[in-house]
mmCIF entry with sequence, helices, sheets and N, C-alpha, C, O atoms, coordinates in Angstrom:
data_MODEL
# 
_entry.id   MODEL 
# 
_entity.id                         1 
_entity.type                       polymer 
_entity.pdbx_number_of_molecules   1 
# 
_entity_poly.entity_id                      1 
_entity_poly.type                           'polypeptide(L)' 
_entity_poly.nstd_linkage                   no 
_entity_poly.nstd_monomer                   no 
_entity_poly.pdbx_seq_one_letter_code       
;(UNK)(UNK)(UNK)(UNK)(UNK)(UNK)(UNK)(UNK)(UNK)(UNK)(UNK)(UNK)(UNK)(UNK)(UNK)(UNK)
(UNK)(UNK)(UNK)(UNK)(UNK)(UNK)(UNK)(UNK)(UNK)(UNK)(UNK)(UNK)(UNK)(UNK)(UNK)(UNK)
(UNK)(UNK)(UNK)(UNK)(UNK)(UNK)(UNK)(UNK)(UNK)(UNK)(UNK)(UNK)(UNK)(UNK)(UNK)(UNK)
(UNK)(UNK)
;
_entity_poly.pdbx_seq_one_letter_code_can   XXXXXXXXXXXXXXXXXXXXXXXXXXXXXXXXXXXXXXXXXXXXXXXXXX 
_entity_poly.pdbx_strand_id                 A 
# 
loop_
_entity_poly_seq.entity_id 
_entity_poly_seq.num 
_entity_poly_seq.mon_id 
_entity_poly_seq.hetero 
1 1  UNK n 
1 2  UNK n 
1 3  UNK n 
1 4  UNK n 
1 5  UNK n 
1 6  UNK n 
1 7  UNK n 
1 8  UNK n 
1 9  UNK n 
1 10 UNK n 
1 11 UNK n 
1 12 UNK n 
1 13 UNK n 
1 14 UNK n 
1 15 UNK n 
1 16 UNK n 
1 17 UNK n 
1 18 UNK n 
1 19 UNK n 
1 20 UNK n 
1 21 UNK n 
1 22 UNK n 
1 23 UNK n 
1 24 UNK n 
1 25 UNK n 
1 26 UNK n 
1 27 UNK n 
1 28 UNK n 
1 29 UNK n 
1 30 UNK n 
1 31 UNK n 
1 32 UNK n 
1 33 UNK n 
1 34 UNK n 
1 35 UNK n 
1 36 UNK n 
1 37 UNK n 
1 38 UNK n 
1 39 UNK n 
1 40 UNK n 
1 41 UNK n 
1 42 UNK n 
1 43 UNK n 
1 44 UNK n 
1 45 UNK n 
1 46 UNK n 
1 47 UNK n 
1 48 UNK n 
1 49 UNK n 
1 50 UNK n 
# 
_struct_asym.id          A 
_struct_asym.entity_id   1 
# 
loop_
_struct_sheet.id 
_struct_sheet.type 
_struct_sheet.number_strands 
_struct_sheet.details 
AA1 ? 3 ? 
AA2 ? 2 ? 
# 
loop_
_struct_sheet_order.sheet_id 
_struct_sheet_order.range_id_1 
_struct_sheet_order.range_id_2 
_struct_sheet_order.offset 
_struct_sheet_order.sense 
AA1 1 2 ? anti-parallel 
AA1 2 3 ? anti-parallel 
AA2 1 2 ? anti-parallel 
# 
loop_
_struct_sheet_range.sheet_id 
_struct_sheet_range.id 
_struct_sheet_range.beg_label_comp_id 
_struct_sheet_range.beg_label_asym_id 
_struct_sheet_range.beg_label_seq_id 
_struct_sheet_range.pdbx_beg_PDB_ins_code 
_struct_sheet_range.end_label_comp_id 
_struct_sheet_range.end_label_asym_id 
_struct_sheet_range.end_label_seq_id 
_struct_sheet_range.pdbx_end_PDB_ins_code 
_struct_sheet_range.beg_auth_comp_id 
_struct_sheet_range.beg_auth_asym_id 
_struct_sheet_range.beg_auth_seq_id 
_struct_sheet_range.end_auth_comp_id 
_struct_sheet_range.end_auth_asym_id 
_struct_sheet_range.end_auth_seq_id 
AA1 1 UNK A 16 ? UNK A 22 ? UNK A 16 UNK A 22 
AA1 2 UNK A 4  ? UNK A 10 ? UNK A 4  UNK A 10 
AA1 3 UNK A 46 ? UNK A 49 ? UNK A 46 UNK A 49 
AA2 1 UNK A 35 ? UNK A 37 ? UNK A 35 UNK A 37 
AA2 2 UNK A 42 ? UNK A 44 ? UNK A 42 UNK A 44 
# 
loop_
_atom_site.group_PDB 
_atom_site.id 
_atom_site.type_symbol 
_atom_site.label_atom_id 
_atom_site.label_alt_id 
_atom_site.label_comp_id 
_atom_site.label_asym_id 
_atom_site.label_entity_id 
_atom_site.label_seq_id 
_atom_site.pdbx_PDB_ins_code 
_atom_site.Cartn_x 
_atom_site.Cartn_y 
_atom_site.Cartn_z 
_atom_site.occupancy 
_atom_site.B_iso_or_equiv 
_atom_site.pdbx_formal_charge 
_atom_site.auth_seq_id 
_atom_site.auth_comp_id 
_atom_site.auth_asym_id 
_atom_site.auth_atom_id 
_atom_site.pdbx_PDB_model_num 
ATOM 1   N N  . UNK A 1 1  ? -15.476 -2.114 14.135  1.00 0.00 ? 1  UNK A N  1 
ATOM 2   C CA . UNK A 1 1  ? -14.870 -2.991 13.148  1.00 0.00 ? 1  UNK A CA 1 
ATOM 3   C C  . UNK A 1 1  ? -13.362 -2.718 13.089  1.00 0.00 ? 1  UNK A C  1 
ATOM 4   O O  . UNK A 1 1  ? -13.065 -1.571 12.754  1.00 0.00 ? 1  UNK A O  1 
ATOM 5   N N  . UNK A 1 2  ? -12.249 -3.651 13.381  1.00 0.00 ? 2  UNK A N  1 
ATOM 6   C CA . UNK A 1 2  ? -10.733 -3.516 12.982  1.00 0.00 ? 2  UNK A CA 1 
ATOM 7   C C  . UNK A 1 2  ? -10.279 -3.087 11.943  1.00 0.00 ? 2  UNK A C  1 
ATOM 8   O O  . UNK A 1 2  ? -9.435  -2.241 11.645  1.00 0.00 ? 2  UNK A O  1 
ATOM 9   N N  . UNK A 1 3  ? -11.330 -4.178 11.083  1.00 0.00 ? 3  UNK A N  1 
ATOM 10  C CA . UNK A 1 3  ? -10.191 -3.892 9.634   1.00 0.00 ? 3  UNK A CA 1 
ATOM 11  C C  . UNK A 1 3  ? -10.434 -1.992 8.908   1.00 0.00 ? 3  UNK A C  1 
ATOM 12  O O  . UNK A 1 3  ? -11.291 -1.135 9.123   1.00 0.00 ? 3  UNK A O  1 
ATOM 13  N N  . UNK A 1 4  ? -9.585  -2.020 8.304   1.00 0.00 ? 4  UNK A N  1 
ATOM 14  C CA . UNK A 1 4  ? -9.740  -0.528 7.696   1.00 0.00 ? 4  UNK A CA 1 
ATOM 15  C C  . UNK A 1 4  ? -9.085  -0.597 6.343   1.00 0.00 ? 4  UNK A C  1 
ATOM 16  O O  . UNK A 1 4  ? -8.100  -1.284 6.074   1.00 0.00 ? 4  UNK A O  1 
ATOM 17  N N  . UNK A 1 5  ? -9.873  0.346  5.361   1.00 0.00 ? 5  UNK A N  1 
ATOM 18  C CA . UNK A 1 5  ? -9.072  0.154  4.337   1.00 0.00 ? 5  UNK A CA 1 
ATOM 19  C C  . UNK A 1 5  ? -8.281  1.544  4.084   1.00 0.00 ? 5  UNK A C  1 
ATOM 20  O O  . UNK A 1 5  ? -8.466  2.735  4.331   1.00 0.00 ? 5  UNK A O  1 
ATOM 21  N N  . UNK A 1 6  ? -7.013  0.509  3.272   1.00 0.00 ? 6  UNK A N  1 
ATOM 22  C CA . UNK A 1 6  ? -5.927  1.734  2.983   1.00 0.00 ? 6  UNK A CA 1 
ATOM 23  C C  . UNK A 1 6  ? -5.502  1.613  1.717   1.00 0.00 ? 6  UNK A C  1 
ATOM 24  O O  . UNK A 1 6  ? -5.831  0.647  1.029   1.00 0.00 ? 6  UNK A O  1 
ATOM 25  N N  . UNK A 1 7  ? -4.683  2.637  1.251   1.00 0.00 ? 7  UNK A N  1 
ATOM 26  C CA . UNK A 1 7  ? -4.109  3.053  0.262   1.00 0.00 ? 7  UNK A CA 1 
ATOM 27  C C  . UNK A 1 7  ? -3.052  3.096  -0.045  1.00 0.00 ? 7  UNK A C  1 
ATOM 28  O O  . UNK A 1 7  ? -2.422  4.050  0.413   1.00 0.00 ? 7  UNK A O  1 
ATOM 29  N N  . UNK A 1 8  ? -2.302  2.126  -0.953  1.00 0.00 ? 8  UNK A N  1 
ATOM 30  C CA . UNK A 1 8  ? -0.553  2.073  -1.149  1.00 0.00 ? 8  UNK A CA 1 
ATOM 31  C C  . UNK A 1 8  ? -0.346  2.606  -1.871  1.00 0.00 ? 8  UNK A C  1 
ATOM 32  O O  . UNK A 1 8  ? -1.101  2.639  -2.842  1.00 0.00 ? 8  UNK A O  1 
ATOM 33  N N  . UNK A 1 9  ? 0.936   3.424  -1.813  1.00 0.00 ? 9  UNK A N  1 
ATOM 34  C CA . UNK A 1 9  ? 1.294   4.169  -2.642  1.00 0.00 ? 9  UNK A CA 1 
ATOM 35  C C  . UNK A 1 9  ? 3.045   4.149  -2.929  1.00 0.00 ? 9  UNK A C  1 
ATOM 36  O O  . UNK A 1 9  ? 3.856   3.873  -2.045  1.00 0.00 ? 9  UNK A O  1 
ATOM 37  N N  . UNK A 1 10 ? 3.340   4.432  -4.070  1.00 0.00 ? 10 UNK A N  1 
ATOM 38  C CA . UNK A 1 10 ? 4.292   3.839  -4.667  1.00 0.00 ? 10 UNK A CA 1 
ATOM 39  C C  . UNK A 1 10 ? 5.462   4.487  -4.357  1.00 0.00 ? 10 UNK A C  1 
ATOM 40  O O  . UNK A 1 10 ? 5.363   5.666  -4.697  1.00 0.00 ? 10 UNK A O  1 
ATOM 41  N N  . UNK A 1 11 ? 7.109   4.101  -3.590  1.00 0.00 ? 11 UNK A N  1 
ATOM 42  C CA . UNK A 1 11 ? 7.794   4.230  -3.336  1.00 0.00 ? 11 UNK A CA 1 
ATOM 43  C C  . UNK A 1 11 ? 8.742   5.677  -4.331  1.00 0.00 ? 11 UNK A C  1 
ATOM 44  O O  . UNK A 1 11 ? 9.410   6.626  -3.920  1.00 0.00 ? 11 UNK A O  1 
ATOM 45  N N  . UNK A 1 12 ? 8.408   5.269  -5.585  1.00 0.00 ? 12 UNK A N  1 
ATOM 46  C CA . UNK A 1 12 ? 9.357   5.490  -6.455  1.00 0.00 ? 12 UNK A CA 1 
ATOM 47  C C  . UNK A 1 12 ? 8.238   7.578  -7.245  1.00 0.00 ? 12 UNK A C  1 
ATOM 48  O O  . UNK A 1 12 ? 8.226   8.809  -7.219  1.00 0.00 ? 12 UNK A O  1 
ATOM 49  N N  . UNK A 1 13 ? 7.656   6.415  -7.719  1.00 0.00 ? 13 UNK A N  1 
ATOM 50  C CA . UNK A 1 13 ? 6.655   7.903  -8.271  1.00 0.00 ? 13 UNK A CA 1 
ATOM 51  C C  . UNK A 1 13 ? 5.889   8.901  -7.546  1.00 0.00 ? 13 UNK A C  1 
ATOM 52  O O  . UNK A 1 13 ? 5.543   10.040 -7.857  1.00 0.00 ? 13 UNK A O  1 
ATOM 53  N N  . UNK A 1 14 ? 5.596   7.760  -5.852  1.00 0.00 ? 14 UNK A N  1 
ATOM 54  C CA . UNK A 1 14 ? 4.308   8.966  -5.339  1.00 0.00 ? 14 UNK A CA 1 
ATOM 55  C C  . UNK A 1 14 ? 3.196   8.423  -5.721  1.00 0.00 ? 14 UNK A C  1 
ATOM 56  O O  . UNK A 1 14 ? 2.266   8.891  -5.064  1.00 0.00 ? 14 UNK A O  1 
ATOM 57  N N  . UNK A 1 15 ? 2.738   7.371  -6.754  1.00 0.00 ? 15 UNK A N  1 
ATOM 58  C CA . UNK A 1 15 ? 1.144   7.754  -7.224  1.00 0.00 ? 15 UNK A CA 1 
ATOM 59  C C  . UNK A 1 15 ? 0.152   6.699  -6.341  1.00 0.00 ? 15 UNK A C  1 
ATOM 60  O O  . UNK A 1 15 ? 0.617   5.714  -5.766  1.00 0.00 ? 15 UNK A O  1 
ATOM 61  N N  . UNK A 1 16 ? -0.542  6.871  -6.332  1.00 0.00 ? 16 UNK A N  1 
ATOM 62  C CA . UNK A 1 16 ? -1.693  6.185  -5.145  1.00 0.00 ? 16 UNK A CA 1 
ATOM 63  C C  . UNK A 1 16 ? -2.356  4.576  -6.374  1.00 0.00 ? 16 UNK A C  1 
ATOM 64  O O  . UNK A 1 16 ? -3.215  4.707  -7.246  1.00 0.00 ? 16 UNK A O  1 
ATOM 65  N N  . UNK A 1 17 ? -1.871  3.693  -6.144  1.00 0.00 ? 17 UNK A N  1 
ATOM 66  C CA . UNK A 1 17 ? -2.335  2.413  -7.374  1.00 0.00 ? 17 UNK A CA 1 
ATOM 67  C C  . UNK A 1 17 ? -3.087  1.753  -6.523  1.00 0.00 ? 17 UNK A C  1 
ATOM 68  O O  . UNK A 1 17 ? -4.216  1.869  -7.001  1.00 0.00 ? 17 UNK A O  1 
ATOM 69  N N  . UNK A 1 18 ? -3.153  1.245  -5.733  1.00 0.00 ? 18 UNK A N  1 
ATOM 70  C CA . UNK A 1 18 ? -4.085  0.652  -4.922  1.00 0.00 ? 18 UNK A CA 1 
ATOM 71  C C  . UNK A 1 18 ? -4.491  0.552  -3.658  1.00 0.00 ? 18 UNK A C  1 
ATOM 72  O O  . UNK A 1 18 ? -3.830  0.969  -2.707  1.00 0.00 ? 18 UNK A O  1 
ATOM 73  N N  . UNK A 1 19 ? -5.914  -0.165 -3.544  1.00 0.00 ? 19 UNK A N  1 
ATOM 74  C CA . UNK A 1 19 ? -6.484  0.066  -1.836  1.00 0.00 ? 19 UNK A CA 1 
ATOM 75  C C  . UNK A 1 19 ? -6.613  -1.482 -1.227  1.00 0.00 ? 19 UNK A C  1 
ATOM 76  O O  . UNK A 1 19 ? -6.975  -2.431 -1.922  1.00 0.00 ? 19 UNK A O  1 
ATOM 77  N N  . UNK A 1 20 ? -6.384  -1.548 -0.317  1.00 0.00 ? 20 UNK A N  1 
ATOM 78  C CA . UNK A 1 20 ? -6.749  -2.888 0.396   1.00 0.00 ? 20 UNK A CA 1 
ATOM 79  C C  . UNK A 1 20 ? -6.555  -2.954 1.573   1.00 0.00 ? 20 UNK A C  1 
ATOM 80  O O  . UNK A 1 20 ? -5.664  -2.252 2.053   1.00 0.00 ? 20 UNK A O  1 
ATOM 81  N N  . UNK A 1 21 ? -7.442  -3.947 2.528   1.00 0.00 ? 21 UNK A N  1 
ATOM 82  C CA . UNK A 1 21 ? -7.768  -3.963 3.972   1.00 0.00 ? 21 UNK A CA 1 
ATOM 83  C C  . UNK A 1 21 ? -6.919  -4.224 4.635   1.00 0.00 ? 21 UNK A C  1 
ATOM 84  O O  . UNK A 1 21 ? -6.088  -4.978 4.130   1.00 0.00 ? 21 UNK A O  1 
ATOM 85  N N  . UNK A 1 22 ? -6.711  -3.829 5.862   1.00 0.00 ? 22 UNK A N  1 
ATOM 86  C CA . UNK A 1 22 ? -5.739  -4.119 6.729   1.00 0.00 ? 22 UNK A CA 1 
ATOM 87  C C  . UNK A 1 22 ? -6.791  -3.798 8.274   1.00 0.00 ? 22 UNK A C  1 
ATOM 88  O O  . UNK A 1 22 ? -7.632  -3.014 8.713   1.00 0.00 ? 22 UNK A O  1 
ATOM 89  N N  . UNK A 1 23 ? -5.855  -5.284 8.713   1.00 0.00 ? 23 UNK A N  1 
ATOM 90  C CA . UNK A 1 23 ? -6.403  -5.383 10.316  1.00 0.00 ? 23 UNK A CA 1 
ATOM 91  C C  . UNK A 1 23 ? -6.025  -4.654 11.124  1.00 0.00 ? 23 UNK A C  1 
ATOM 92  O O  . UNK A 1 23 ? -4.849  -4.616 10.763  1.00 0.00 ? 23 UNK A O  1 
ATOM 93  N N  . UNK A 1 24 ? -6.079  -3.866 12.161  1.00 0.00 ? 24 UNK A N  1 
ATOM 94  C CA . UNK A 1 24 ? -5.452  -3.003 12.736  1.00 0.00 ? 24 UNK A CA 1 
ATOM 95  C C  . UNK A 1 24 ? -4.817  -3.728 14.477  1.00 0.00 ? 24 UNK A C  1 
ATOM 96  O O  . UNK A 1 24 ? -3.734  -3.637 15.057  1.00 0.00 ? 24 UNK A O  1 
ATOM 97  N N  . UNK A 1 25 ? -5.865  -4.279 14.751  1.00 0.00 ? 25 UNK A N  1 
ATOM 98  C CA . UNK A 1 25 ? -5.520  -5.114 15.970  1.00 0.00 ? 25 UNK A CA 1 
ATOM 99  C C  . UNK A 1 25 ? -4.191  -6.484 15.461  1.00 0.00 ? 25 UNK A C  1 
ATOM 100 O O  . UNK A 1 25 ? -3.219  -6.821 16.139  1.00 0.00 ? 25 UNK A O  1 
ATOM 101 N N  . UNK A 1 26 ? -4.535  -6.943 14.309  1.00 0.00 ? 26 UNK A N  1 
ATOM 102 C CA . UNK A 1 26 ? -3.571  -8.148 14.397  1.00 0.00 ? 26 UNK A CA 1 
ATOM 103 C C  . UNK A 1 26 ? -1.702  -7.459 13.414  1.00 0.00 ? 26 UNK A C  1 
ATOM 104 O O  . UNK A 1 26 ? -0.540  -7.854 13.504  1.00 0.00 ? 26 UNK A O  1 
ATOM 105 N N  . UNK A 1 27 ? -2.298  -6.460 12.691  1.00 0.00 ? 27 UNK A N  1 
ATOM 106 C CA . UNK A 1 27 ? -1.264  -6.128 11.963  1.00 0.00 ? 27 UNK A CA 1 
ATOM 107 C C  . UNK A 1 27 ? -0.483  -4.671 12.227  1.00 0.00 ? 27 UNK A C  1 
ATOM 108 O O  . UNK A 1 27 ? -0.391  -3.726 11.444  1.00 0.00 ? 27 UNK A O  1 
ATOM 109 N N  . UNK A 1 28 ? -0.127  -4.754 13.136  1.00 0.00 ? 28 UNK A N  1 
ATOM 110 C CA . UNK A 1 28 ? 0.013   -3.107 14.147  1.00 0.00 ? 28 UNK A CA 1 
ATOM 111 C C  . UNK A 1 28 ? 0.955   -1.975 13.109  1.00 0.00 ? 28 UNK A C  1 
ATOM 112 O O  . UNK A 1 28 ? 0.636   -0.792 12.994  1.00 0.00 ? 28 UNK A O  1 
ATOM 113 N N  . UNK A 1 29 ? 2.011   -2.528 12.487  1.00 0.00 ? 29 UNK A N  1 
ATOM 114 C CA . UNK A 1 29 ? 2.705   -1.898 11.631  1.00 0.00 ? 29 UNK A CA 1 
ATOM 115 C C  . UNK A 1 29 ? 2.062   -1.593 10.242  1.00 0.00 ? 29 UNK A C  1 
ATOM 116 O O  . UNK A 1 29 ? 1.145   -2.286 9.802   1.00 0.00 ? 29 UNK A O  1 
ATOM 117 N N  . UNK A 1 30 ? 2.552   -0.587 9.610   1.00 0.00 ? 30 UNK A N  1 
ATOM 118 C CA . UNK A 1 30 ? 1.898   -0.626 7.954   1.00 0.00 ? 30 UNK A CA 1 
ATOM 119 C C  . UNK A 1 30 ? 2.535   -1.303 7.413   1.00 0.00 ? 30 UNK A C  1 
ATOM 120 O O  . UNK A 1 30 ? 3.607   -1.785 7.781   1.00 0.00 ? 30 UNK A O  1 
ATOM 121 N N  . UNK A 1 31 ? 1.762   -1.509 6.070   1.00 0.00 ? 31 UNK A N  1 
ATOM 122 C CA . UNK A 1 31 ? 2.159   -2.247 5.196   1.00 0.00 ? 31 UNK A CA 1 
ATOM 123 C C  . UNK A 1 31 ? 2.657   -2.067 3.949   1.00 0.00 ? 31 UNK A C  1 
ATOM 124 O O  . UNK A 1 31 ? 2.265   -1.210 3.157   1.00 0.00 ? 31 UNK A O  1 
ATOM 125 N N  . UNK A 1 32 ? 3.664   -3.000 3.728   1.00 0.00 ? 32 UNK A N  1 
ATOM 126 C CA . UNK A 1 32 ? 4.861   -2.770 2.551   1.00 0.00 ? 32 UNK A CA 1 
ATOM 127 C C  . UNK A 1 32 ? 5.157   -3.975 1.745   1.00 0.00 ? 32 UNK A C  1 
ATOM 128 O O  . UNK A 1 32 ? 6.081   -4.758 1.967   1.00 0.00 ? 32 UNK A O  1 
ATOM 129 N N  . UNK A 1 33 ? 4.037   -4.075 0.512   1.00 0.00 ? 33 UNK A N  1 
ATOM 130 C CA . UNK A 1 33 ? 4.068   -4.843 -0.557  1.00 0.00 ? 33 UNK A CA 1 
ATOM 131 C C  . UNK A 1 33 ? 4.491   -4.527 -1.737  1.00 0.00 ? 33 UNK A C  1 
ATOM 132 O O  . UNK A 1 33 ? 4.080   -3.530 -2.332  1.00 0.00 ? 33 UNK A O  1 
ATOM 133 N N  . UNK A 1 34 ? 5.288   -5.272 -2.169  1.00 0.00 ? 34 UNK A N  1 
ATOM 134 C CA . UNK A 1 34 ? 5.868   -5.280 -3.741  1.00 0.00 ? 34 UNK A CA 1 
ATOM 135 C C  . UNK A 1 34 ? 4.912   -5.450 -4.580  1.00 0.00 ? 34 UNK A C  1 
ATOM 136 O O  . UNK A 1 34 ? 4.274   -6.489 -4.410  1.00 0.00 ? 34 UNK A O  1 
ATOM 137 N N  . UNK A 1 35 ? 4.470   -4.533 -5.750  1.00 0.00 ? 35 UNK A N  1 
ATOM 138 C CA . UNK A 1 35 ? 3.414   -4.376 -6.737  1.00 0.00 ? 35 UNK A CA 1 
ATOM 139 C C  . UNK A 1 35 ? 4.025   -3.417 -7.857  1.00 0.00 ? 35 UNK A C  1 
ATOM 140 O O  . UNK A 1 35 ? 5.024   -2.700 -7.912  1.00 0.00 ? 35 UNK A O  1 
ATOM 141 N N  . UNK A 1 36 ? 3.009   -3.716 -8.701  1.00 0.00 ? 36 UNK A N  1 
ATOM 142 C CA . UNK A 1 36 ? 3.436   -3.699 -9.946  1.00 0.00 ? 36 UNK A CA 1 
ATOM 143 C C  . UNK A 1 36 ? 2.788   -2.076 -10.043 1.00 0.00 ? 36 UNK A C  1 
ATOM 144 O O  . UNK A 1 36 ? 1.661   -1.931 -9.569  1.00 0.00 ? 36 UNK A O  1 
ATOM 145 N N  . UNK A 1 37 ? 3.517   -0.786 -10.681 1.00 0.00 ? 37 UNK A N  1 
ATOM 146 C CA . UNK A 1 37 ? 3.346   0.683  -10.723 1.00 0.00 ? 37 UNK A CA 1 
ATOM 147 C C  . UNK A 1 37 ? 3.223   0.750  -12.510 1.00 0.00 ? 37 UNK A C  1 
ATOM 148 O O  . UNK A 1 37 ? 3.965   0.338  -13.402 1.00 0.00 ? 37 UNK A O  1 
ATOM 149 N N  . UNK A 1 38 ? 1.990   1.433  -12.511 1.00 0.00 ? 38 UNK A N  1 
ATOM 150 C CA . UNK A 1 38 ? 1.460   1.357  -14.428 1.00 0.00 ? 38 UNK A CA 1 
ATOM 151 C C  . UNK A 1 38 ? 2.302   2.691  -14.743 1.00 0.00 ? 38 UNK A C  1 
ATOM 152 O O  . UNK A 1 38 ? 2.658   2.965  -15.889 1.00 0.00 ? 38 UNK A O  1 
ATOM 153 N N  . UNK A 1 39 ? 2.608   3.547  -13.560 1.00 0.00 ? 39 UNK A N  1 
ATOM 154 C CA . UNK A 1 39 ? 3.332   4.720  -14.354 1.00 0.00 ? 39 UNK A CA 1 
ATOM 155 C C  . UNK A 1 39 ? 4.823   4.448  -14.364 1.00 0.00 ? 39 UNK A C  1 
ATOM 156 O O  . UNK A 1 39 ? 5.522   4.897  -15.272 1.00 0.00 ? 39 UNK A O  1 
ATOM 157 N N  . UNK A 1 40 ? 5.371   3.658  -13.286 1.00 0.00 ? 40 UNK A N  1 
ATOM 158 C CA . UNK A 1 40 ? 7.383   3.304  -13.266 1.00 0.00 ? 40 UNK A CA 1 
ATOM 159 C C  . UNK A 1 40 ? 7.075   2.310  -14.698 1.00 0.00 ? 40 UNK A C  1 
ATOM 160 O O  . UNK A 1 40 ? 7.808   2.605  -15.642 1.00 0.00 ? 40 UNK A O  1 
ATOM 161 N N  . UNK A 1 41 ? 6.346   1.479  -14.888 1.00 0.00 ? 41 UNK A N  1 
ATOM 162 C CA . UNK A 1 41 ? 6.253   -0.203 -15.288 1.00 0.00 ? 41 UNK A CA 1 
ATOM 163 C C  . UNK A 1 41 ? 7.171   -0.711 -15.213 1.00 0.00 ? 41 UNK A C  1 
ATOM 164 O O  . UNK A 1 41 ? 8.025   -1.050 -16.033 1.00 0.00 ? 41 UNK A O  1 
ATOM 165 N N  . UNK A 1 42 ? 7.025   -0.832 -13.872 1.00 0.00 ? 42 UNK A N  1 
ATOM 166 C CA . UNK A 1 42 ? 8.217   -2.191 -13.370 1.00 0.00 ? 42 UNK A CA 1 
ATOM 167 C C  . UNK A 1 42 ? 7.659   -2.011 -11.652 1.00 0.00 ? 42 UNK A C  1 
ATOM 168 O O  . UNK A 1 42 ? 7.189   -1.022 -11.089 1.00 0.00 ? 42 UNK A O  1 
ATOM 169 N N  . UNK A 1 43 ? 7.947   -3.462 -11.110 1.00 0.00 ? 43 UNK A N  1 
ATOM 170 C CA . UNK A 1 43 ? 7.423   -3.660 -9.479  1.00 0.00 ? 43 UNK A CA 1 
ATOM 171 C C  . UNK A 1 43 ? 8.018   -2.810 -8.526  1.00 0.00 ? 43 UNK A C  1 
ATOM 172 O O  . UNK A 1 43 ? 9.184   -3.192 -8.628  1.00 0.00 ? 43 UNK A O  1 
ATOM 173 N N  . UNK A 1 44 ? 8.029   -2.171 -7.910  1.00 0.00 ? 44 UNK A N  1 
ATOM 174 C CA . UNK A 1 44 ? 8.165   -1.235 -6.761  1.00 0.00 ? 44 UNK A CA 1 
ATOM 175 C C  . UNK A 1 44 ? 7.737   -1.885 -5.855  1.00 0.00 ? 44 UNK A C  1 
ATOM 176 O O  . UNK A 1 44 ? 7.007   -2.871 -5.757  1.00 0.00 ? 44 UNK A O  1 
ATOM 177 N N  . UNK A 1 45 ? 8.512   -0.928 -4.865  1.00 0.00 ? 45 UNK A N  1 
ATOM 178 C CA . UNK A 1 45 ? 7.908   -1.143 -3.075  1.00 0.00 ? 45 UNK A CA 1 
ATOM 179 C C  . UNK A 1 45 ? 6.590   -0.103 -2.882  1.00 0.00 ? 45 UNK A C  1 
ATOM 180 O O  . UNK A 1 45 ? 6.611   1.026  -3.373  1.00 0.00 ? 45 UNK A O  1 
ATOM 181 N N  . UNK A 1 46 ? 5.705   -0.498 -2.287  1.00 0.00 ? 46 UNK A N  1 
ATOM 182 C CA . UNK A 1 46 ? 4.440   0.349  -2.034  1.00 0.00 ? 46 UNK A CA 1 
ATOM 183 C C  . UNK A 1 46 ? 4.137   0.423  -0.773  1.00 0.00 ? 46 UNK A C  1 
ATOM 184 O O  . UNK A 1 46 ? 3.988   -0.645 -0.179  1.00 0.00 ? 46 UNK A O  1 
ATOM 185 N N  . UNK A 1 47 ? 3.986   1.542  -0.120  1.00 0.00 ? 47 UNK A N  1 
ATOM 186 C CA . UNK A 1 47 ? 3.851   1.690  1.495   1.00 0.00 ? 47 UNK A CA 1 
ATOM 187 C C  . UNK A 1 47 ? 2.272   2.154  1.846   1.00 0.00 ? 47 UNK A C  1 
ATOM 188 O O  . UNK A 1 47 ? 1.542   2.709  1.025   1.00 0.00 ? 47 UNK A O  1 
ATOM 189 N N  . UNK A 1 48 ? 1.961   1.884  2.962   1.00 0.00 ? 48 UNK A N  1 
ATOM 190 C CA . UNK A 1 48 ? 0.747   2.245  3.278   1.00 0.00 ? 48 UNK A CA 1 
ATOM 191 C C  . UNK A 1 48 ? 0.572   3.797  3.466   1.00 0.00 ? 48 UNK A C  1 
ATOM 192 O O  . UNK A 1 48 ? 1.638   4.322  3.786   1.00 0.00 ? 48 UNK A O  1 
ATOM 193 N N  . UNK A 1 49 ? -0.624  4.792  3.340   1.00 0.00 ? 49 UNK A N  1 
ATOM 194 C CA . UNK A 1 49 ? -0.549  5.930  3.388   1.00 0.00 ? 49 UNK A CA 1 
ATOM 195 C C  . UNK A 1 49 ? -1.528  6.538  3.566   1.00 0.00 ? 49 UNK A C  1 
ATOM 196 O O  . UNK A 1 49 ? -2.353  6.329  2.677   1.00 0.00 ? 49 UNK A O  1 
ATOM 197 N N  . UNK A 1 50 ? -1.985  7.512  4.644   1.00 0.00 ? 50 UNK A N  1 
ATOM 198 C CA . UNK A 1 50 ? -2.986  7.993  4.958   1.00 0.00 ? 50 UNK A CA 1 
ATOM 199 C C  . UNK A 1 50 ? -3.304  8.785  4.377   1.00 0.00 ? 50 UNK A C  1 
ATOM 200 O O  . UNK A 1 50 ? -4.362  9.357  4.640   1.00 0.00 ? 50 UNK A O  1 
# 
């Protein structure tokens, strides 16, 4: 199976807020979505993280 799930974690604090799938064959780079951090409260950059 490609997809795999991962864990973003927040640019600013460090803290692990959410998980979601990522393709590995179609999306070769990690991923870096803007989301909302309950401990900064305010949107951050969130990077993928093993």
């Amino acid at each position: 199976m490609p997809a795999e799930i991962v864990i973003l974690l927040c640019e600013i604090c460090k803290s692990r807020n959410y998980t979601t799938m990522r393709n590995k064959k179609t999306n070769k780079e990690k991923l870096n979505l803007k989301k909302y951090c309950n401990k900064c409260r305010k949107h951050t950059l969130h990077k993928e993280s093993k």
